[in-house]
ZAMI-553579 format. One line per field, with one value per residue (C-alpha): residue number from 1; residue in one letter; x, y, z. Coordinates in steps of 0.1 Angstrom, whole numbers, always signed. Example, Ala and Ser with C-alpha at 12.3 -4.5 7.8 and 13.67 -1.06 7.14 Angstrom:
# ZAMI-553579
guke <- [1 2]
markol <- [A S]
X <- [+123 +137]
Y <- [-45 -11]
Z <- [+78 +71]
This chain:
# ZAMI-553579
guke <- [1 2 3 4 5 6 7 8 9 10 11 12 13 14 15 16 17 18 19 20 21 22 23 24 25 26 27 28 29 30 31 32 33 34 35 36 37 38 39 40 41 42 43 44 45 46 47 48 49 50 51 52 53 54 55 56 57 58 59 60 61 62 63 64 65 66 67 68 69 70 71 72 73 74 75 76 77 78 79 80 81 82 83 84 85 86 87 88 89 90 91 92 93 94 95 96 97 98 99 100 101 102 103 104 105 106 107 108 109 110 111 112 113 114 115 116 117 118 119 120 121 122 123 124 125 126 127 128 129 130 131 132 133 134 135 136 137 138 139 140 141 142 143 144 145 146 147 148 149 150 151 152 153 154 155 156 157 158 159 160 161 162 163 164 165 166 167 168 169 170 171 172 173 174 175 176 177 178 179 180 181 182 183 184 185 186 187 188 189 190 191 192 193 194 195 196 197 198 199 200 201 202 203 204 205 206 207 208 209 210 211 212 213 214 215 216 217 218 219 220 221 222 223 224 225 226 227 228 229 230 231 232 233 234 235 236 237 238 239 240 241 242 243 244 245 246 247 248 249 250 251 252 253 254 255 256 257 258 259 260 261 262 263 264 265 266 267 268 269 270 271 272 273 274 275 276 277 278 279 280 281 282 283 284 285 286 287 288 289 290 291 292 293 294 295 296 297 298 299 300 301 302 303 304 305 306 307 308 309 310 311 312 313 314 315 316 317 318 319 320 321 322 323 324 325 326 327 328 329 330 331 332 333 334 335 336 337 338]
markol <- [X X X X X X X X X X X X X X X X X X X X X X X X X X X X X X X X X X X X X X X X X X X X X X X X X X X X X X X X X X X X X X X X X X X X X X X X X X X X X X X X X X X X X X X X X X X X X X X X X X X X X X X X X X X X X X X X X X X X X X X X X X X X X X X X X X X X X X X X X X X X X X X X X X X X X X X X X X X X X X X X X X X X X X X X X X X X X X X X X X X X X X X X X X X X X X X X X X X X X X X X X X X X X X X X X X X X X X X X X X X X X X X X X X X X X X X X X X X X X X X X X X X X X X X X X X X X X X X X X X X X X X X X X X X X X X X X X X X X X X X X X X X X X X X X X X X X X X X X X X X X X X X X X X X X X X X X X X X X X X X X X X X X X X X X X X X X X X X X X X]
X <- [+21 +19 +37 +47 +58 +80 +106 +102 +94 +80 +58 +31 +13 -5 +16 +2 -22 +10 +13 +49 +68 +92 +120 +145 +166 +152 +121 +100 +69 +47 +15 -19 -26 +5 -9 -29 -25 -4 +0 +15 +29 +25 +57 +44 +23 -3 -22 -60 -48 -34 -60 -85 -67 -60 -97 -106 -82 -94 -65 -66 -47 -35 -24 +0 +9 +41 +42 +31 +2 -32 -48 -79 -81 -95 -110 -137 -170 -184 -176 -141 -111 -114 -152 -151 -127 -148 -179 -163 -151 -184 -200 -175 -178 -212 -201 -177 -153 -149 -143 -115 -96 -100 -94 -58 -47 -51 -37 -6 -5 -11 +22 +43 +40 +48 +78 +94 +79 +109 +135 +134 +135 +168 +190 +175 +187 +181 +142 +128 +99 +90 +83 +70 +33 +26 +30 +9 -19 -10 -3 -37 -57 -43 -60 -91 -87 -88 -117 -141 -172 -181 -218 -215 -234 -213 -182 -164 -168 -152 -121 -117 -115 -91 -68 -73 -64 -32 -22 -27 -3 +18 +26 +27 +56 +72 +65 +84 +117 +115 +147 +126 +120 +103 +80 +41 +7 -2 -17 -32 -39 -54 -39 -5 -3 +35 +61 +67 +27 +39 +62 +43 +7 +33 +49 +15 +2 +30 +22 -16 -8 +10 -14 -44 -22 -18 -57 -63 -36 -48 -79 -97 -122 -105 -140 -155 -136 -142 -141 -139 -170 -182 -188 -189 -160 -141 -115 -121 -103 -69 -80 -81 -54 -28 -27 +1 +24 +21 +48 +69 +62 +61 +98 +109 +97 +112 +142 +149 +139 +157 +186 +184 +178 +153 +155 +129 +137 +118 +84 +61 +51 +18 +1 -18 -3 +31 +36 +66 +77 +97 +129 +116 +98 +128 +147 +112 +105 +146 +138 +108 +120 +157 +134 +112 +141 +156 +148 +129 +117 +87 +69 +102 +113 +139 +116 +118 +95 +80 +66 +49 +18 +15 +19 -1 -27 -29 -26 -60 -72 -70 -78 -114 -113 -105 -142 -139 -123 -122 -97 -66 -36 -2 +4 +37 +27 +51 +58 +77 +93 +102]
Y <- [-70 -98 -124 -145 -177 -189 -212 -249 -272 -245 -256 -231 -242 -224 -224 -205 -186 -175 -186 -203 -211 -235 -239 -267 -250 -213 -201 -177 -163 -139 -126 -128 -89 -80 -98 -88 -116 -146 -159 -197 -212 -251 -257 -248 -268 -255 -268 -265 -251 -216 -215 -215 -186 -169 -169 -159 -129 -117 -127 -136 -168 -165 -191 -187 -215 -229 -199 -169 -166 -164 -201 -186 -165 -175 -153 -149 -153 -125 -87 -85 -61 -78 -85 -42 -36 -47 -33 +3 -10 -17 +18 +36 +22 +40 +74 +102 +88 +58 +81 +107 +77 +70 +101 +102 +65 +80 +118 +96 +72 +104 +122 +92 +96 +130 +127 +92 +119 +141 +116 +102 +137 +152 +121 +133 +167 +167 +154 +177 +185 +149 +149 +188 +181 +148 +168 +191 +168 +147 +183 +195 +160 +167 +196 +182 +158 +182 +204 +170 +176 +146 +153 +154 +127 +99 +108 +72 +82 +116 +100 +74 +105 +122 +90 +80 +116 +114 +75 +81 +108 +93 +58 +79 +98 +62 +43 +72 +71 +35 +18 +24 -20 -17 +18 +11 +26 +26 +4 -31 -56 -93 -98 -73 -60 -56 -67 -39 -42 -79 -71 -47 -67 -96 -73 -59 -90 -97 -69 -76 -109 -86 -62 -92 -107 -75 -66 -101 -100 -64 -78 -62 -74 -74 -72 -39 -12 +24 +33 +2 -16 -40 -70 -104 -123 -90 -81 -42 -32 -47 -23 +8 +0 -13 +26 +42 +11 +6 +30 +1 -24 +6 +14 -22 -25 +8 -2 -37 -17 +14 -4 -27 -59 -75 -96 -105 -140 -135 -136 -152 -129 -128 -104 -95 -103 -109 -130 -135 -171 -192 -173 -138 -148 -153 -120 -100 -116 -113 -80 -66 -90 -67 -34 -45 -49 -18 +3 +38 +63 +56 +81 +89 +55 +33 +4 -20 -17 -49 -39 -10 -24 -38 -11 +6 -19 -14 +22 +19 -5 +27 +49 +31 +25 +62 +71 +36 +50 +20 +2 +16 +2 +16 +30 +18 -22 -42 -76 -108 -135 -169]
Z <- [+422 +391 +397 +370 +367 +340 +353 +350 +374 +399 +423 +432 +468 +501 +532 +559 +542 +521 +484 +483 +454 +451 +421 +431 +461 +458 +476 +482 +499 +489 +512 +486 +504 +481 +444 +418 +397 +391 +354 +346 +318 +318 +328 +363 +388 +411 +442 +450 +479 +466 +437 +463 +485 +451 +444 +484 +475 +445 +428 +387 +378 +338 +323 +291 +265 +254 +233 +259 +245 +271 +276 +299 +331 +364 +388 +417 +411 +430 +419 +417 +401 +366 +364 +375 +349 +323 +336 +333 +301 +289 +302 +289 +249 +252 +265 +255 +282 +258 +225 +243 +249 +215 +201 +222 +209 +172 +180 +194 +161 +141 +166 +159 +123 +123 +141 +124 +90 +105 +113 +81 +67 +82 +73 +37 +38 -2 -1 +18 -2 -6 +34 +34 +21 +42 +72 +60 +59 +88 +113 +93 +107 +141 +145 +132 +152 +183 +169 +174 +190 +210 +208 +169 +146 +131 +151 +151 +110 +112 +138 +110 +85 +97 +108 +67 +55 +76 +69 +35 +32 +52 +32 +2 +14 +27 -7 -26 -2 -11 -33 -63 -73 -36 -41 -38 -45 -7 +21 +9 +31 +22 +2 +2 -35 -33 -11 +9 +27 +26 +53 +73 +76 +88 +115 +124 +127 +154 +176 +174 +193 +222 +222 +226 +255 +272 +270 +288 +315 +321 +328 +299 +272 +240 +223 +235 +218 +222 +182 +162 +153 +182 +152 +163 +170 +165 +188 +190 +217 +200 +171 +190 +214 +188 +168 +190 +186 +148 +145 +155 +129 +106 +115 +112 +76 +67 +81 +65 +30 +35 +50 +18 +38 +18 -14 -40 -28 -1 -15 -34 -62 -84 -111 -75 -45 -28 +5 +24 +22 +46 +36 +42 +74 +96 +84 +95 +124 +135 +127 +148 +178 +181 +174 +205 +223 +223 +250 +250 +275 +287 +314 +328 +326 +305 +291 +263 +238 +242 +278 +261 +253 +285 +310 +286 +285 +326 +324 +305 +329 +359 +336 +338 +375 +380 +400 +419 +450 +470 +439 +435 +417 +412 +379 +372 +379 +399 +383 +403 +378 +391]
């Protein structure tokens, strides 16, 4: 279970080797044998008391700022489930473990193109053959994609290959369904070149702050990646893990264009960049909030988009632990708000 504790004023404290919680009149008790982690906002107070029994339990205390974002983690000093995590983390960067999950966060970025590719295309039934060669290429990196030899030289090079062969393609075709003021000459990024990358580096720049968060409360290391570059000060992990959820900032920026939402008086324009300004801002960020909302199946499950990233986050997390016999964790995670 994760608790999480979001309501102000609650008062967090040990009671018979119980963690109790305390919000004006309502209660309740919760056994540290049934808790993962616990995360706080600072709008919550916390004895010594219960973060010592959360530390005797192996239990992570997170603790969020005024805007949800991680603060810092606590956790037991001796080896315990996130100090395991990242160990398996760290061993499996280095082996082919570490590069098939890779390889399946960008064949599902790559499947999520494909299949927005084909939306897009039957509520066009006239433009067919704009959409008919992208998927092509894109169908045509898949299978390279699954043809990889693990064992090959330079293989984070040849993913990378065949994820730029398809993402090429792929803004290509979305630049020339564009209304044509708003078509492009494909991806740019600092600075955006036009103001339709303007609006999608903002929007991916959202979902890199959930994807950070749900790498930390996961109890992962957002710097060890499995196929980006491990630089310094680089948050790798967020880089590999982020691919099958760029489809959602993707769709919101098509959306607001397609669904002529936008306005040039949204941006700041130059000979060589554009930047959304504090008009456009607002409308973008309105935007991708109500996408997120919306919910989707999700492993047989109606879930919000927003949770994605974090079950997935978790999912990754057991996927690691998978030859610890002696740590097991459900894969759907239970979560307690008060």
């Amino acid at each position: 279970m994760q608790l999480v504790i979001n309501s102000p004023g609650t008062y967090l404290s040990q009671k018979d080797e119980i963690f109790r919680l305390k919000q004006g009149e309502k209660r309740l008790d919760v056994s540290p044998l049934k808790v993962e982690s616990i995360i706080l906002t600072n709008k919550a107070l916390i004895t010594t008391k219960a973060v010592q029994m959360a530390l005797e339990h192996n239990v992570d205390l997170i603790f969020l700022d005024d805007f949800g974002d991680p603060l810092g983690r606590v956790w037991f000093s001796k080896m315990g489930s996130t100090v395991l995590i990242r160990r398996k983390q760290l061993e499996a960067s280095e082996t082919d473990k570490g590069l098939n999950l890779a390889i399946d966060m960008i064949r599902t970025k790559l499947e999520n193109q494909a299949r927005f590719l084909k939306k897009l295309m039957n509520a066009r039934p006239k433009k067919e053959t704009v959409f008919e060669d992208p998927l092509r290429i894109i169908d045509g990196a898949m299978t390279g994609l699954n043809m990889v030899a693990l064992n090959q030289p330079d293989i984070q090079n040849s993913i990378m290959g065949f994820e730029g062969t398809a993402g090429r393609a792929y803004f290509q075709c979305i630049s020339k369904i564009m209304p044509e003021t708003y078509q492009f000459k494909g991806r740019s990024r600092r600075p955006a070149k036009d103001p339709f990358n303007a609006v999608l580096n903002y929007c991916y720049g959202i979902l890199y702050g959930r994807i950070e968060k749900a790498c930390i409360l996961a109890g992962l290391d957002p710097y060890i990646g499995f196929l980006h570059a491990d630089n310094y000060n680089k948050k790798s992990l967020v880089f590999d893990l982020i691919e099958p959820f760029r489809i959602f900032a993707e769709q919101t920026a098509i959306y607001l264009f397609t669904g002529k939402k936008i306005r040039d008086e949204y941006f700041d324009l130059s000979e060589t960049s554009a930047t959304l300004n504090q008009k456009g801002k607002p409308v973008v960020v309105d935007a991708i909030n109500q996408h997120l909302e919306e919910t989707v199946r999700y492993r047989k499950r109606n879930v919000k988009r927003k949770h994605l990233p974090q079950h997935e986050a978790h999912r990754l997390a057991n996927i690691l632990l998978a030859d610890e016999p002696s740590f097991k964790k459900p894969e759907w995670l239970e979560i307690v708000e008060f």
